[in-house]
DOVO-311712 format. One record per atom (N, C-alpha, C): residue in one letter; chain; atom name; x, y, z. Coordinates in nm, 4 decimals, always signed. Each point is the difference from the previous one (the first is absolute). Layout:
BEGIN
resn A chain A name CA c1 X c2 Y c3 Z;
...
This chain:
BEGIN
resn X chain A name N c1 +0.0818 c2 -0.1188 c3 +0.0000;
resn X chain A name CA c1 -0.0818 c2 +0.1188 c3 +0.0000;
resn X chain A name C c1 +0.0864 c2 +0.1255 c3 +0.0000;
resn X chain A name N c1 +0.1041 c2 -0.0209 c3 +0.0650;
resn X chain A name CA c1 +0.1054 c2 +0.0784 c3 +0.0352;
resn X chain A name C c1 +0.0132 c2 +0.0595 c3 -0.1621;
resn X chain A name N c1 +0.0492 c2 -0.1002 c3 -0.0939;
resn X chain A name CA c1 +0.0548 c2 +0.0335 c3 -0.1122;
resn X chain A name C c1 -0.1141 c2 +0.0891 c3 -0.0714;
resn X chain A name N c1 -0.1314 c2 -0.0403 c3 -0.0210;
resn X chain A name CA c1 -0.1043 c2 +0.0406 c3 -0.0736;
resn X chain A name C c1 +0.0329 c2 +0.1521 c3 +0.0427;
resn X chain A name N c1 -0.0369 c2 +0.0291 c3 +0.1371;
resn X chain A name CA c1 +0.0132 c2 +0.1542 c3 +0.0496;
resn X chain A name C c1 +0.1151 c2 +0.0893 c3 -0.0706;
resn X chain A name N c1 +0.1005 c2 -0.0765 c3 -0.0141;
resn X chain A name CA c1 +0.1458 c2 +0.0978 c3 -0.0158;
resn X chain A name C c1 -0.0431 c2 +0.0294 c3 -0.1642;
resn X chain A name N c1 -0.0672 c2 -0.1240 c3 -0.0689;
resn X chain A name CA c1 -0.0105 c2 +0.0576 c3 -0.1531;
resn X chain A name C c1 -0.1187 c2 +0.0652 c3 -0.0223;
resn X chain A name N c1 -0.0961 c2 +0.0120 c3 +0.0900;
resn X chain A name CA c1 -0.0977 c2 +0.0972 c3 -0.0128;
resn X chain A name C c1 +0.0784 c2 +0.1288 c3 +0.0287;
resn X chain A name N c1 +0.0743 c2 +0.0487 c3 +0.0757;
resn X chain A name CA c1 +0.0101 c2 +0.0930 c3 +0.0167;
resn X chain A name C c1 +0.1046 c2 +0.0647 c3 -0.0681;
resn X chain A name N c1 +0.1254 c2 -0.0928 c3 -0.0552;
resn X chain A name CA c1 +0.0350 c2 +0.0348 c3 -0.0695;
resn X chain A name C c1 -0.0804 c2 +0.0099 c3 -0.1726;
resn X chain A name N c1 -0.0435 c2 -0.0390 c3 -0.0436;
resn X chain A name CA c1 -0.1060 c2 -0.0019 c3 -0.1460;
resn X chain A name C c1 -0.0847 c2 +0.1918 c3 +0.0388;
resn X chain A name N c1 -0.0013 c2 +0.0272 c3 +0.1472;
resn X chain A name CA c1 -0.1490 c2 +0.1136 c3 +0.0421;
resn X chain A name C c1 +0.1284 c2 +0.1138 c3 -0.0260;
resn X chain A name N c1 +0.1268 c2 -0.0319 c3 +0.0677;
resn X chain A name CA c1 +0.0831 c2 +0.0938 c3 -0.0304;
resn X chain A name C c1 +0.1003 c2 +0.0294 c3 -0.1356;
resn X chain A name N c1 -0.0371 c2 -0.0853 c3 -0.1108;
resn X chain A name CA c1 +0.0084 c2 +0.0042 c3 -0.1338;
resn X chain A name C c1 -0.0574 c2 +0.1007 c3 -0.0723;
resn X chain A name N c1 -0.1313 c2 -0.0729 c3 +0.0292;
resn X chain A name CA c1 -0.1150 c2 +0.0852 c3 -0.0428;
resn X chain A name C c1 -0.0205 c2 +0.1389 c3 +0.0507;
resn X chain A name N c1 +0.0466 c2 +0.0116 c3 +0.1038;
resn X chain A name CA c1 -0.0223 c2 +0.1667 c3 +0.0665;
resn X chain A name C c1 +0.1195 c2 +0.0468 c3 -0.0632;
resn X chain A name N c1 +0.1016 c2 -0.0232 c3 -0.0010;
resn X chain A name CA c1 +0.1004 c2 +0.0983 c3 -0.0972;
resn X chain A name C c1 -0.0051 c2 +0.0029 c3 -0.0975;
resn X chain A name N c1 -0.0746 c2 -0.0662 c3 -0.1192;
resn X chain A name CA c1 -0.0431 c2 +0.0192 c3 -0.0947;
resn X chain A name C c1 -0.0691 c2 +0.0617 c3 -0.0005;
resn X chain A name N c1 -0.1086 c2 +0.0150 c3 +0.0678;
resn X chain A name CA c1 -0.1293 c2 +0.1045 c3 -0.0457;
resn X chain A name C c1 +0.1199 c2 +0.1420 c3 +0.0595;
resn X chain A name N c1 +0.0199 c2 +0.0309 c3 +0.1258;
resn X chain A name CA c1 +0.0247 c2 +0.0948 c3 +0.0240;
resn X chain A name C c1 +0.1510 c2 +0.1135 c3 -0.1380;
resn X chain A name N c1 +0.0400 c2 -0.1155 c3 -0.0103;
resn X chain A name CA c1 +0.1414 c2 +0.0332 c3 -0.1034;
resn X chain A name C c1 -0.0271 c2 +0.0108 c3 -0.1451;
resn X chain A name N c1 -0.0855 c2 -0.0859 c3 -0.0223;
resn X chain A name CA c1 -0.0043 c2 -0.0666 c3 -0.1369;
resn X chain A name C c1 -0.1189 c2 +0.1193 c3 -0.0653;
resn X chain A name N c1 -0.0359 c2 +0.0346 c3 +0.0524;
resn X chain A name CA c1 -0.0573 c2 +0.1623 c3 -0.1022;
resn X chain A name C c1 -0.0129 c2 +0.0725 c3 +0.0265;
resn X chain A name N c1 +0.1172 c2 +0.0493 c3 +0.0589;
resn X chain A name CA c1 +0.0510 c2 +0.1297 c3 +0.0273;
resn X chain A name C c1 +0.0643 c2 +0.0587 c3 -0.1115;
resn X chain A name N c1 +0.0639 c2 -0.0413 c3 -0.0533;
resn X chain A name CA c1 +0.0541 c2 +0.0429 c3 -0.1693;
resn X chain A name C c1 -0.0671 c2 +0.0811 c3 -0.0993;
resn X chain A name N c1 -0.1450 c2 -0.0361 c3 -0.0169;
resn X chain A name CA c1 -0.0529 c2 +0.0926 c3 -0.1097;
resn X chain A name C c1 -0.0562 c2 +0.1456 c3 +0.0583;
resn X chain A name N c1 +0.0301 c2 +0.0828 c3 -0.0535;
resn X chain A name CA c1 -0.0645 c2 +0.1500 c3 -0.0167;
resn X chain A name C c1 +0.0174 c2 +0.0478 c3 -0.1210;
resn X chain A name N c1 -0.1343 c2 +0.0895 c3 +0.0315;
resn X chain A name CA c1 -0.0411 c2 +0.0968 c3 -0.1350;
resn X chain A name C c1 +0.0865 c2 +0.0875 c3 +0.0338;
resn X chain A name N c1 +0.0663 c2 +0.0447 c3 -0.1665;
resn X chain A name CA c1 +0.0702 c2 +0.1402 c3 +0.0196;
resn X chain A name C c1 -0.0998 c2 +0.0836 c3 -0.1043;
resn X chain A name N c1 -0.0213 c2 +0.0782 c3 +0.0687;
resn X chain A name CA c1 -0.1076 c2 +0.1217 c3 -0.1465;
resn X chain A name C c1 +0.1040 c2 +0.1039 c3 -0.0297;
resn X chain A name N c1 +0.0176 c2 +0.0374 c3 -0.0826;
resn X chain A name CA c1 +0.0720 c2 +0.1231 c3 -0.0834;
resn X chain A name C c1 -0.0785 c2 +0.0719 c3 -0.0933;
resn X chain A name N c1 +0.0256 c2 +0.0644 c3 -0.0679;
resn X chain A name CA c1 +0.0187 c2 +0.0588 c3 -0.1401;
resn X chain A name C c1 +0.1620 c2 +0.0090 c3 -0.0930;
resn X chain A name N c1 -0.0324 c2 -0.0121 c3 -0.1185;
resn X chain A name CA c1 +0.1303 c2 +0.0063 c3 -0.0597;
resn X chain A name C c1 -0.0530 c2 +0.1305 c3 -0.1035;
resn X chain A name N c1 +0.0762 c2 +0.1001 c3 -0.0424;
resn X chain A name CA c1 -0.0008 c2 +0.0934 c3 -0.1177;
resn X chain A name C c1 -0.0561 c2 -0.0901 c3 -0.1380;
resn X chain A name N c1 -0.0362 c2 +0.0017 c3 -0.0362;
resn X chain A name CA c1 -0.1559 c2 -0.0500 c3 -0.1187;
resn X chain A name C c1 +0.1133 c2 +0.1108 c3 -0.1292;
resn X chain A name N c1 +0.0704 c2 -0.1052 c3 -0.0757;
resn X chain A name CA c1 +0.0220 c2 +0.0426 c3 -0.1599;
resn X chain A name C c1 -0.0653 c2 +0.1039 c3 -0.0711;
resn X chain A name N c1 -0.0874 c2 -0.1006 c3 -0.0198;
resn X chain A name CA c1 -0.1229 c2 +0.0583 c3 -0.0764;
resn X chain A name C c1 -0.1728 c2 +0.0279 c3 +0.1037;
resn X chain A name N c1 +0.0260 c2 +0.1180 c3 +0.0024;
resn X chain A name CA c1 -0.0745 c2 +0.0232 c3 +0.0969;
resn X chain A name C c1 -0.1687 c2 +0.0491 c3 -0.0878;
resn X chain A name N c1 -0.1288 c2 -0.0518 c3 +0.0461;
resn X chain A name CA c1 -0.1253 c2 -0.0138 c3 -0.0647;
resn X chain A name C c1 -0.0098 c2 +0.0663 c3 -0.1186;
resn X chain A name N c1 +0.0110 c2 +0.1194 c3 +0.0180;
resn X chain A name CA c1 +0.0099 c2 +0.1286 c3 -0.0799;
resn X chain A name C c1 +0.0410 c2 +0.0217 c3 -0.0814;
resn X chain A name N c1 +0.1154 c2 -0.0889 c3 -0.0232;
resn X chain A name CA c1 +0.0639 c2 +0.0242 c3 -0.1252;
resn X chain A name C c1 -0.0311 c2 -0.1528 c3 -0.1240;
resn X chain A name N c1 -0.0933 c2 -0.0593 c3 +0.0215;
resn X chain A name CA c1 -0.0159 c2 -0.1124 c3 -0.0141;
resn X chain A name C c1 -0.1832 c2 +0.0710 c3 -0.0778;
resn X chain A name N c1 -0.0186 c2 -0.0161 c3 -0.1411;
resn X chain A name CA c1 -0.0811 c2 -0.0152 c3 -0.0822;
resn X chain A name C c1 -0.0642 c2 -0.1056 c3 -0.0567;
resn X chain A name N c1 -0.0664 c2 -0.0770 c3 +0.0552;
resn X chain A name CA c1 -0.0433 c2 -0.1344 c3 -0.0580;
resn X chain A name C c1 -0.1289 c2 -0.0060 c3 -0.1098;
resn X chain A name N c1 -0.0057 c2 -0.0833 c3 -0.0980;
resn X chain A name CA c1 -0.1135 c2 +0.0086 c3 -0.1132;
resn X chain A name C c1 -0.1117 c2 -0.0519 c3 +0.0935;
resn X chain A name N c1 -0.1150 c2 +0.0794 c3 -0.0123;
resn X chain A name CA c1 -0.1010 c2 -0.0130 c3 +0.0895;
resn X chain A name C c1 -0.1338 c2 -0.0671 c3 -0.1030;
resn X chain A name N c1 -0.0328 c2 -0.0993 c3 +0.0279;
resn X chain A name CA c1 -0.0608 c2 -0.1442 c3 -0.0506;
resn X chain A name C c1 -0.1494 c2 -0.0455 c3 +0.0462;
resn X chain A name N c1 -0.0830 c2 +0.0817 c3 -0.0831;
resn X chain A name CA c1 -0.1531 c2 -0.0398 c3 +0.0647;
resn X chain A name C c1 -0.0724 c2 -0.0339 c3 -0.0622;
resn X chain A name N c1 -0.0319 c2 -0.1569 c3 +0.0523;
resn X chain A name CA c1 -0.0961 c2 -0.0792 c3 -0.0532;
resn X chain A name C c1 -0.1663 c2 +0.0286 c3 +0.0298;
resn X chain A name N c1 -0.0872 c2 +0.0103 c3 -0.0699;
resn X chain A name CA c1 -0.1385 c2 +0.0084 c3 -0.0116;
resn X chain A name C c1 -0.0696 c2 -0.0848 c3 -0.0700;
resn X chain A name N c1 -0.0606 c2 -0.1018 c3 +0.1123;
resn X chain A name CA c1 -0.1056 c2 -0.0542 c3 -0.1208;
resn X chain A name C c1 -0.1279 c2 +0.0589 c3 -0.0016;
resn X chain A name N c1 -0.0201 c2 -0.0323 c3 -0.1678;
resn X chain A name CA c1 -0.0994 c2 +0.0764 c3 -0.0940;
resn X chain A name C c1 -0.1255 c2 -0.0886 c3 +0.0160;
resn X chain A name N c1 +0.0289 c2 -0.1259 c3 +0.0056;
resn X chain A name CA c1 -0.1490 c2 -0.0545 c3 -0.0119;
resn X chain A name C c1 -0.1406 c2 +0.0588 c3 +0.0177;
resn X chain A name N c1 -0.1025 c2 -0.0994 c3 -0.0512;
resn X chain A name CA c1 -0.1315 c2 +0.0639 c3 +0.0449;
resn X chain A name C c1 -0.0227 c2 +0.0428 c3 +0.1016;
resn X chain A name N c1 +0.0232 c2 -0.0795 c3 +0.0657;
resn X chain A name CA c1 -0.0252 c2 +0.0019 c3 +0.1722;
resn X chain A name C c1 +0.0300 c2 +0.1144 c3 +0.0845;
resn X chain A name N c1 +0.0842 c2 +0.0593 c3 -0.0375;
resn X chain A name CA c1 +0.0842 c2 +0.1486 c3 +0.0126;
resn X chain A name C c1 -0.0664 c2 +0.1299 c3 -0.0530;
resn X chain A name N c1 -0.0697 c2 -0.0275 c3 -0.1124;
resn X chain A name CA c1 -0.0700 c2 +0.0896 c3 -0.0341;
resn X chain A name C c1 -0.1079 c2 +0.0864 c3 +0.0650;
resn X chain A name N c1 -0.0127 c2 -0.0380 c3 +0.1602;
resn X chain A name CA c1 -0.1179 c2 +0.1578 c3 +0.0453;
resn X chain A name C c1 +0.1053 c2 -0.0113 c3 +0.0821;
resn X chain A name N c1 +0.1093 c2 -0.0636 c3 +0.0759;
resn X chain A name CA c1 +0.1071 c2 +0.1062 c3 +0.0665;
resn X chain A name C c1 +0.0990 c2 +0.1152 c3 -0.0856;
resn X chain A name N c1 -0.0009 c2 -0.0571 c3 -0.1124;
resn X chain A name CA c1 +0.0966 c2 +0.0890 c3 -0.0590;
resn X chain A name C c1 -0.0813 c2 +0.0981 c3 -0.1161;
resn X chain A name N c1 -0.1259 c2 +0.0066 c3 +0.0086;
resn X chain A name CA c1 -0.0595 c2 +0.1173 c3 -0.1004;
resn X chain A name C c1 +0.0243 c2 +0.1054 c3 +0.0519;
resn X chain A name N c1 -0.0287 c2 +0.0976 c3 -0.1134;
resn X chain A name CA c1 +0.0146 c2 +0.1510 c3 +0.0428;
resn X chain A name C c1 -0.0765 c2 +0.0659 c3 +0.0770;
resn X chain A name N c1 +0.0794 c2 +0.0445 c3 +0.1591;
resn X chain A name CA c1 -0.0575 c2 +0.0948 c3 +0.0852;
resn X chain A name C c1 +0.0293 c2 -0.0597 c3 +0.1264;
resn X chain A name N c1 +0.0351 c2 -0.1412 c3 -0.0126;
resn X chain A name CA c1 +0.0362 c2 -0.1191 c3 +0.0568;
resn X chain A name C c1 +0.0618 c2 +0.0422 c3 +0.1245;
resn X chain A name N c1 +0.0034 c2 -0.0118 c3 +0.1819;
resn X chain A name CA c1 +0.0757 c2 +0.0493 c3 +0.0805;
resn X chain A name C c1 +0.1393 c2 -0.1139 c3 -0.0342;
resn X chain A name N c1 -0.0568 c2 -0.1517 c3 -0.0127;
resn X chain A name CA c1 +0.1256 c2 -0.0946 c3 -0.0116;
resn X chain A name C c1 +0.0990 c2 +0.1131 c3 -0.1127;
resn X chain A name N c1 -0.0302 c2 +0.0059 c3 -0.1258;
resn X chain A name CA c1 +0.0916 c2 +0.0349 c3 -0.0864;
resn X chain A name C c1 +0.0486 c2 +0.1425 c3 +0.0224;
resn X chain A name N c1 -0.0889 c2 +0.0977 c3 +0.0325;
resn X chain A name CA c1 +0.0582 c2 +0.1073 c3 +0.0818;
resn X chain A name C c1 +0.1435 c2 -0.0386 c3 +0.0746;
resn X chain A name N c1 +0.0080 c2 -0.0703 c3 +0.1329;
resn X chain A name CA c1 +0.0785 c2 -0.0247 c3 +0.0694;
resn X chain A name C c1 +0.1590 c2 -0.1047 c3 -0.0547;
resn X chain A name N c1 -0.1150 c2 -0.0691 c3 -0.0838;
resn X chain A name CA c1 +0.1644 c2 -0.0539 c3 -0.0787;
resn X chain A name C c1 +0.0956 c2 +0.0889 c3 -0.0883;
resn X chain A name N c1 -0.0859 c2 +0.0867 c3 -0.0701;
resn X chain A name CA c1 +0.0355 c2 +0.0924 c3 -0.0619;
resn X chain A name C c1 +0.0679 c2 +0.1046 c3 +0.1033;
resn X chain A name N c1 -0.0003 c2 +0.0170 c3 +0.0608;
resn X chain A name CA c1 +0.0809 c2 +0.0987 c3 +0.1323;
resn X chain A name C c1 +0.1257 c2 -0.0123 c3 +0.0409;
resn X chain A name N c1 -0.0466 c2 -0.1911 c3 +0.0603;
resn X chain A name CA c1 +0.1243 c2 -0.0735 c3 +0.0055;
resn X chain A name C c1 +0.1380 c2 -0.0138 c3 -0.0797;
resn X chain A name N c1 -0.0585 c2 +0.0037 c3 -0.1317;
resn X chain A name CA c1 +0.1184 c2 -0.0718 c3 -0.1025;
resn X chain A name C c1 +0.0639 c2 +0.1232 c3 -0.0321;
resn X chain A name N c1 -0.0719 c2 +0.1300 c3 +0.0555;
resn X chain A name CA c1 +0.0412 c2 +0.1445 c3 -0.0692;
resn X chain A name C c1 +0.1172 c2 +0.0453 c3 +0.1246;
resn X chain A name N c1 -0.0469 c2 -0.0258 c3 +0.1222;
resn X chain A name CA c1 +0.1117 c2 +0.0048 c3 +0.1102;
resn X chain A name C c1 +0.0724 c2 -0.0560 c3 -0.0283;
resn X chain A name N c1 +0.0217 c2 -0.1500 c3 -0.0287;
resn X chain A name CA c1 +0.0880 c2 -0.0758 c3 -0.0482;
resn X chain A name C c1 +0.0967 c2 +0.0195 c3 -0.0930;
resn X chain A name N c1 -0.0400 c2 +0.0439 c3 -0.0796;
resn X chain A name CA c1 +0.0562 c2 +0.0637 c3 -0.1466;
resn X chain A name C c1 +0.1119 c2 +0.1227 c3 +0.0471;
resn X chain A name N c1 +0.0033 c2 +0.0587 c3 +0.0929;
resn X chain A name CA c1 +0.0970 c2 +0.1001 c3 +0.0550;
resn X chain A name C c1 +0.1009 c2 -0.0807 c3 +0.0195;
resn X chain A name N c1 +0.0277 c2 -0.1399 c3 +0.0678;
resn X chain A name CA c1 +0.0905 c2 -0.0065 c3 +0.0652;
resn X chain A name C c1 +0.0603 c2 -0.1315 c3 -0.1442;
resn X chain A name N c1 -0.0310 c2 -0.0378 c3 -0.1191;
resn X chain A name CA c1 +0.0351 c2 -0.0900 c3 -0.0913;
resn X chain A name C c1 +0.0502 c2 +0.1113 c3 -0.1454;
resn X chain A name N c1 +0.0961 c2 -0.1213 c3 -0.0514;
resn X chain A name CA c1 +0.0702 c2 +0.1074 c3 -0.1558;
resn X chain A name C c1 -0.1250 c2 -0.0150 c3 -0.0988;
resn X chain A name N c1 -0.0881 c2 -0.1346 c3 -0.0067;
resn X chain A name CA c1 -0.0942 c2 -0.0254 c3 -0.0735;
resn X chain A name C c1 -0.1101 c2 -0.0765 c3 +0.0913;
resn X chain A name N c1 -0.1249 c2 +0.0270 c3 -0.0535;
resn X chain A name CA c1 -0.0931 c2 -0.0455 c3 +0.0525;
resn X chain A name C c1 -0.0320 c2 -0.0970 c3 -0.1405;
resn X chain A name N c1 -0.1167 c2 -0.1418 c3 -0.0246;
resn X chain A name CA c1 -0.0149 c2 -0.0435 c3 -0.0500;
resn X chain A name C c1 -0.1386 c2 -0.0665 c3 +0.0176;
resn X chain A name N c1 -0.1175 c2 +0.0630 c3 -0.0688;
resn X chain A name CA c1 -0.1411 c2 -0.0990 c3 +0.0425;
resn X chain A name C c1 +0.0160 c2 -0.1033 c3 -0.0894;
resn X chain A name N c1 -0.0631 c2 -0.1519 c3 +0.1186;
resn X chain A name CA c1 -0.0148 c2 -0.1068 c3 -0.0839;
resn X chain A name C c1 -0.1056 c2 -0.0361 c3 +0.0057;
């Protein structure tokens, strides 16, 4: 019995220095680094898909708030791209 005890307790004190040791190692480091190419200077072809189907046809008629608002969208959008492109 003697023996059982000594390897329980040695196996409990394994295990406790492992947990206590064994992940202590990882941390987050957060930074920032200076950005190359920083947003701004970066023009991307701006790419908008619309489907036409029937089904679309009383959101997207004329006077439409949907097409109003897409139409708004793609026009804000259009500031920050070299080309815009409806598809």
């Amino acid at each position: 019995m003697n023996i059982r005890l000594n390897i329980l307790l040695a196996a409990s004190a394994i295990l406790s220095t492992t947990l206590l040791f064994g992940c202590g190692g990882d941390k987050i480091v957060v930074g920032s680094d200076n950005n190359v190419n920083p947003i701004s200077d970066i023009n991307p072809t701006l790419n908008v898909y619309i489907e036409n189907s029937g089904s679309m046809d009383g959101y997207m008629c004329d006077g439409s708030q949907l097409k109003d608002a897409v139409f708004d969208y793609v026009s804000d959008l259009s500031v920050c791209s070299d080309t815009t492109s409806l598809n």
